[in-house]
N, C-alpha and C positions, 0 to 999 in steps of 0.2 A: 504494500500500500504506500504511495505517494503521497507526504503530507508536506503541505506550505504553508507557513509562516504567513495568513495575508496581509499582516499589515505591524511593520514595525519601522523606527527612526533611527537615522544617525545623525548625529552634528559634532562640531567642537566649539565645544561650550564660550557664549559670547553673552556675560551680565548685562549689558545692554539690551540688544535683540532679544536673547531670552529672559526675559526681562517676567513672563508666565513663569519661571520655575521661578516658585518663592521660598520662601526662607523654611515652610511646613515641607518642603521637597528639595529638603538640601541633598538627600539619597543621588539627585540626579542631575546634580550642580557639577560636573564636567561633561570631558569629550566623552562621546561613544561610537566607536568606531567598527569596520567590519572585522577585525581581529577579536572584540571585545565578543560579539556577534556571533563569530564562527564556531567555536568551541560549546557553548551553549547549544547551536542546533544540533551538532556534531553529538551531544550527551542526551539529547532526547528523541534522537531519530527522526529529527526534522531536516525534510532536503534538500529546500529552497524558501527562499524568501520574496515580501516586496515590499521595498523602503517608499515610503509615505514622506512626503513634504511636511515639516515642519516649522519652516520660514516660509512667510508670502514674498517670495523674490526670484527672479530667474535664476541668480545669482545659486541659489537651494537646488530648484532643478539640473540645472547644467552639473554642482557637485555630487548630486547622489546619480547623474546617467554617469560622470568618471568613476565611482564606486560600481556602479553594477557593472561595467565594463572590465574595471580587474578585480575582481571578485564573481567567478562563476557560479557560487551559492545564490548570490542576488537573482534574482530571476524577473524584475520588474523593477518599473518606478513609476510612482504616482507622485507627478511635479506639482509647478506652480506656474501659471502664467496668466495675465490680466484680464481677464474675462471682459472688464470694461474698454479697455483700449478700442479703439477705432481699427486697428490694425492687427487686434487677434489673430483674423487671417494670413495676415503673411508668419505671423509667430511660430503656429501651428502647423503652416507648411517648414516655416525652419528645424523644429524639433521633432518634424515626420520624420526622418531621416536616421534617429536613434530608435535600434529595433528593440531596446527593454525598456523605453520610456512606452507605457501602458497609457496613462491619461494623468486627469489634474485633479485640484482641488483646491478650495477654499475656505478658509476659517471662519464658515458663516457665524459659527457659534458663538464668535467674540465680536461679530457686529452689531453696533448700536442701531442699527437698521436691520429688525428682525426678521422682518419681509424681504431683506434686499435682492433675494434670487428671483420674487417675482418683477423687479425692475427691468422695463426694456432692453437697457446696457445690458445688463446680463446675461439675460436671457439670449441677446444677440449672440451673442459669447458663446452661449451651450448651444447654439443652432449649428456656430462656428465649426463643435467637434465632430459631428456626425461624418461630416468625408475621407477624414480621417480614420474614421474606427476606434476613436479615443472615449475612453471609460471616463464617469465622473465620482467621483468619493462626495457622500453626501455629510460633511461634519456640524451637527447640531446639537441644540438644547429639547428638550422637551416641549420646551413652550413654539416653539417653531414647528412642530408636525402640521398643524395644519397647513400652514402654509406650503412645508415639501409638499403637503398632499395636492394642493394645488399646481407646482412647479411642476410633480411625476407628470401629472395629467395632461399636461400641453407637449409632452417631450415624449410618446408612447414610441418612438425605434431607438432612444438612447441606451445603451447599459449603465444604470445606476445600480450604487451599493450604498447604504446608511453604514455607518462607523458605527463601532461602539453601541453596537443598541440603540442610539437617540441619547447614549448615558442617562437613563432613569435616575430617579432618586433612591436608588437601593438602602442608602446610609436608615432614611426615615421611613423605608419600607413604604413609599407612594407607587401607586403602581395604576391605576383605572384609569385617569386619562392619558397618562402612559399610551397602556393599551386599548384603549381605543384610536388611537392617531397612531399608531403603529399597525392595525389590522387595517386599517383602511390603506396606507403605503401599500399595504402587502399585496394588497388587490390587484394591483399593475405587475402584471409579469415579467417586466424589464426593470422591477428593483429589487435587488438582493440585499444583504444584510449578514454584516462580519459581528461574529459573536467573537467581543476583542472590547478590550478596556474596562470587564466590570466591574473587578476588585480597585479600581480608582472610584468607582460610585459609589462603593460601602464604605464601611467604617474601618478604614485603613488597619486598625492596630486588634478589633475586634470582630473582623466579621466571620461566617464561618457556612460551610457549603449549602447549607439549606437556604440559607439569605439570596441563593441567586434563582431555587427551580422556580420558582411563579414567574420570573421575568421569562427565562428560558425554556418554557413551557408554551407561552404566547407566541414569542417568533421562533420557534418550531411548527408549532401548530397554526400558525400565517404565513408564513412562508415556506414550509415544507422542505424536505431533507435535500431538493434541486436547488435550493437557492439562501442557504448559511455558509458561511466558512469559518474557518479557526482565524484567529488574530490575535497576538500576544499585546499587542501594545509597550513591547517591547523598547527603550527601557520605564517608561513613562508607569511601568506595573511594576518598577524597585520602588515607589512610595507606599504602593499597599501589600508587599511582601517581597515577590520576584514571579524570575520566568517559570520554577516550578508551581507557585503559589496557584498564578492564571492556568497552566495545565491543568491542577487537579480539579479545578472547578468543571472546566470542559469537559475531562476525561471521565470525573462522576457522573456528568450528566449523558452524557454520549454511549457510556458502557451499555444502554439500553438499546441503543439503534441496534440495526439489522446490521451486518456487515457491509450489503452494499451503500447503506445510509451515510457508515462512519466513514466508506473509502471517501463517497463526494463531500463531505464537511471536513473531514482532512486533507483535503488535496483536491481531488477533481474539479471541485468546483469552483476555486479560485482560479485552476487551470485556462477552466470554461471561459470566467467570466472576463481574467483580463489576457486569455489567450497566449499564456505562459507556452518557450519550449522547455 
């Protein structure tokens, strides 16, 4: 069985820029690198990876397509590039040209315009990617589902993935309107959903594996065993334990699947979705 990492980061740590790791997540206050990365996969039979954008700057994308380029473990990269720009198109035809750059994404989550994806610019932007083939990463809050739910719906040939779950409130055990703005996502069959990030939504120092089945009970049961994958959130889950911590949650949960369920949630299906060789 092929399993991929879909969704982990690397940088060299910049107090400034990273300026989101705060002082409660000093765990992850340096670099982390694909060496840091490799021996990790290598210890849990994990075969490949895809590095996720964690700066909004080309400057991010252009470093992590030189990482996946010397490093054949990487197997993808989900960039960054201006959605808004006038010029997206020529951008997009310039970064066609790197065959592990998969597609992009945006830190909607920390805009103060919580709508911002249904804005024209934008949206111009997501029209942009379709000729391409380029995937979109959907990174959000809770309070924004409706709105993706609106965004899914105008963009029915894209391949979209939600992060993280929507990162629910796990810490306070909120979870209804959660799940309702997540079953409706689920409806459109061009969005997927990486099961990645939750032990950062619970109580870091306290939480414990029953705290996550009702979340992951719903996007299974919405989105079905074709359209989840693994994601460690690698290193960003050293604040709520590590990379074993996020397996065991997964691997409790999954031990139920059928085999062919757990090969596509370990691998296939990231395979599928951003067309991994």
């Amino acid at each position: 069985m092929t399993k991929i990492d879909s969704h982990q980061h690397f940088w060299k740590f910049n107090p400034v820029r990273d300026s989101w790791i705060n002082d409660s997540m000093s765990a992850i206050r340096r670099d982390f690198m694909p060496g840091d990365l490799e021996p990790i996969l290598k210890k849990f039979e994990i075969d490949g990876c895809v590095a996720v954008q964690a700066d909004q700057s080309e400057i991010e994308t252009e470093f992590l397509i030189s990482l996946a380029e010397e490093n054949n473990f990487i197997k993808g990269v989900v960039g960054w590039v201006d959605l808004r720009d006038d010029a997206v198109g020529k951008r997009l035809e310039y970064f066609s040209q790197f065959k592990k750059l998969k597609g992009f994404r945006h830190v909607l989550q920390g805009e103060a315009d919580r709508a911002l994806m249904l804005t024209p610019q934008f949206a111009k932007g997501i029209s942009a990617l379709k000729p391409y083939d380029f995937t979109y990463d959907i990174l959000i809050f809770p309070d924004q589902l409706g709105y993706t739910h609106q965004f899914v719906k105008t963009f029915g040939g894209h391949r979209f993935v939600i992060d993280h779950i929507a990162k629910p409130d796990i810490k306070n055990k909120n979870i209804d309107r959660w799940a309702i703005g997540m079953k409706a996502i689920a409806r459109h069959d061009n969005v997927w959903c990486k099961v990645s990030g939750m032990i950062t939504e619970a109580d870091w120092q306290n939480w414990v594996l029953s705290d996550f089945a009702p979340y992951l009970d719903v996007i299974f049961e919405a989105f079905g065993p074709k359209r989840v994958m693994f994601g460690s959130d690698w290193p960003v889950c050293n604040v709520a334990g590590g990379y074993q911590q996020m397996l065991s949650v997964v691997k409790n949960y999954t031990s139920m699947l059928s085999g062919d369920e757990q090969a596509r949630f370990w691998g296939l299906n990231a395979m599928e979705f951003y067309k991994l060789n």
